[in-house]
C-alpha positions in Angstrom: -27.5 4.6 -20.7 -24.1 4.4 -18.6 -22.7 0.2 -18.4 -21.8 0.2 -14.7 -20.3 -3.0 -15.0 -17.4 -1.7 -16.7 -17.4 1.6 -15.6 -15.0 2.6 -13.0 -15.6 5.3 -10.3 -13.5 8.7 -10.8 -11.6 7.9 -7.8 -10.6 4.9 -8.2 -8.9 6.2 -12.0 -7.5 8.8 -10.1 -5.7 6.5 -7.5 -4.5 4.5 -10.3 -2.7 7.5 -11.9 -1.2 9.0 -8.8 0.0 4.9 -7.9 1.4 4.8 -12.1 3.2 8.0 -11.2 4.9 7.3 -8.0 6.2 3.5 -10.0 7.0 5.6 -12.9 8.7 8.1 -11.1 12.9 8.6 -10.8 13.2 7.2 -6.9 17.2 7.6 -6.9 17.3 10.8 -5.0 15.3 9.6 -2.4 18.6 9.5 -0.2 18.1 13.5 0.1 15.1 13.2 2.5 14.9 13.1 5.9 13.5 9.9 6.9 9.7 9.4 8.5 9.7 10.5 11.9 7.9 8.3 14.1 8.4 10.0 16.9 7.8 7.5 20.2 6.9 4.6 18.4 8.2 1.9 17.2 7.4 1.0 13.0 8.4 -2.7 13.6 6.4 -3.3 16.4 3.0 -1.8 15.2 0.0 -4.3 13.5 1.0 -7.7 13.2 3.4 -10.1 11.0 2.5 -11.1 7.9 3.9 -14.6 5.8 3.5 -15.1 2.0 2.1 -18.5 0.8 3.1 -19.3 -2.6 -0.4 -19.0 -5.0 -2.2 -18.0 -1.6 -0.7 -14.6 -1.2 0.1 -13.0 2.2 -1.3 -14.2 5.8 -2.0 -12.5 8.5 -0.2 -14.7 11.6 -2.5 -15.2 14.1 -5.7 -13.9 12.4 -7.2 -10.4 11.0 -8.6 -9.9 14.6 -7.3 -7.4 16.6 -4.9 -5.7 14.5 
């Protein structure tokens, strides 16, 4: 018999390797990409801004709704 309470799903091991990898990984030559292109929109105006309350964690301003 299988204990699914400590049993984790294959895709969440998976994501877990692939995020270990890329924090693992050598990042200095990141430089010698093109950077994302947007296109006509604007990265720091899209969702909305977040604030970080010590032993909280981070806030939503103005609510989850309407993202």
């Amino acid at each position: 018999m299988i204990n699914t309470k400590n049993a984790i799903d294959n895709s969440e091991l998976s994501e877990n390797i692939v995020d270990r990898n890329w924090l693992e990984s050598e990042l200095s030559c990141l430089d010698e990409y093109e950077p994302y292109d947007w296109g006509s929109l604007d990265p720091l105006t899209l969702g909305k801004p977040v604030k970080y309350i010590p032993h909280k964690g981070f806030i939503v301003e103005g609510g989850k709704e309407n993202v």
